[in-house]
N, C-alpha and C positions, 0 to 999 in steps of 0.2 A: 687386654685387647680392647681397644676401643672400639664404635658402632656407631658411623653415622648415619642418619637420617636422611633421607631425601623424601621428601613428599613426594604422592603421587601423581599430582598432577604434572610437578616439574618435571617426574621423569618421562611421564609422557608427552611435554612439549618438546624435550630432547631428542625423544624417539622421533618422534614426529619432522624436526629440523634435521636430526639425521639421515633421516631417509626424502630429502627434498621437498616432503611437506610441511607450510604452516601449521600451527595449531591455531585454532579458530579464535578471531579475533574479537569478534563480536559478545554485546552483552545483551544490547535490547531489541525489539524485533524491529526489524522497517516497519513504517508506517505513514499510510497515505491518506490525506483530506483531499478533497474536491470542492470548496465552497463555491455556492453558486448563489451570491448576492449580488445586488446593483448590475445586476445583467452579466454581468464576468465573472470565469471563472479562474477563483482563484488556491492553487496546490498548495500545501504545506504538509509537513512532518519532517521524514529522514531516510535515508539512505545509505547504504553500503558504499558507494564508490561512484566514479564517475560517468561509467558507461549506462546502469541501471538509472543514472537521473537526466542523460541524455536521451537515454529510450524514452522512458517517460515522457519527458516534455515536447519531443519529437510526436508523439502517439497524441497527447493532448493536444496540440498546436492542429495535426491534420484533422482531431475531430470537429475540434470549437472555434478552430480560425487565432493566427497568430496574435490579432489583436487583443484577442476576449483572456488568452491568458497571463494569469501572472507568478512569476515562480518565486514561492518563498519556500522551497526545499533544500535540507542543508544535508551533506553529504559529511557521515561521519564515521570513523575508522571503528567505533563501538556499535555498529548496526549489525546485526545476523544478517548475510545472504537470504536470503530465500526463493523458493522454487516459481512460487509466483509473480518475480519480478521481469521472469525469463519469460512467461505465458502472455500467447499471442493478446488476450484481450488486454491483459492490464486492467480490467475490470474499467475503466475509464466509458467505455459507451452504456453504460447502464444508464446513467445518471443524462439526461441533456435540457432542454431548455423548460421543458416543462415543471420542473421543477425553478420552483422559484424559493429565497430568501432559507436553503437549505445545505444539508452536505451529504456526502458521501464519506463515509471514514473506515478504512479499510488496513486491518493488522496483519493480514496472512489468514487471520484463524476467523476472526471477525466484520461483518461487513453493517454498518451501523447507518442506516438513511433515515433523515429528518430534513424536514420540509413542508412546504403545502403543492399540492399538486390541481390543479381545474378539476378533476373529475376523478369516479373512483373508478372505472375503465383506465384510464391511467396510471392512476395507483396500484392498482395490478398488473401490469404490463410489466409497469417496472419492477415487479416483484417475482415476474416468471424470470425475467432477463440478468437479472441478478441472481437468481437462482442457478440457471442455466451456466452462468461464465463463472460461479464463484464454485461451483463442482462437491465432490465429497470433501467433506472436512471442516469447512467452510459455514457457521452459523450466519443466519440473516436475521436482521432486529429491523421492520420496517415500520419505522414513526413516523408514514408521510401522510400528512391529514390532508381531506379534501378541504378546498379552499368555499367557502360559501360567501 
């Protein structure tokens, strides 16, 4: 008698297609920059699909004004979902004009700001606010120096 093999992930993609679900298609995590140089802001990283890069840029545009942004986010079929794509903040209003020649860069897990900011009242502001919208889970590494 022979004995074949099937790996287990394959069988659980089967399973998975069988019963009307995908199995997850994703490898790397979404992931969002906010650069805030030469006055505008400019988005990059990636993205799961089309609706979570439409929110997005939707959400950017009402805080910074249509003009100020520019979308260099690519929407790719290898990006994990994730739950804070769906959350009201987006994490996008942390970050605004005060910050100058810096970024915001944000994994899901990680939220990573550099920058110079006018003052250290400032610097802290933005470090409650970010606190606040990025919730449990969520590391904050804030590298925003004051500007002298």
């Amino acid at each position: 008698m022979k004995f074949n093999f099937i790996p287990a992930v394959l069988l659980m993609a089967l399973g998975c297609a069988a019963c009307g679900r995908q199995a997850p298609a994703g490898t790397e995590p979404a992931r969002i920059v906010a650069d805030f140089s030469s006055g505008r802001v400019t988005l990059m990283g990636s993205l799961p699909n089309e609706r979570a890069h439409d929110r997005l840029l939707e959400r950017a545009r009402q805080l910074y004004g249509p003009a100020q942004i520019q979308d260099r986010i690519r929407v790719d079929a290898n990006v994990i979902d994730a739950p804070w794509l769906s959350a009201d903040s987006l994490l996008l209003p942390l970050v605004d004009n005060a910050i100058s020649e810096g970024q915001s860069a944000f994994d899901g897990k990680r939220l990573i700001l550099t920058g110079e900011v006018p003052s250290e009242t400032i610097r802290a502001q933005i470090s409650e606010r970010a606190a606040k919208a990025a919730g449990n889970g969520v590391s904050i590494e804030n590298h925003l120096q004051v500007s002298r």
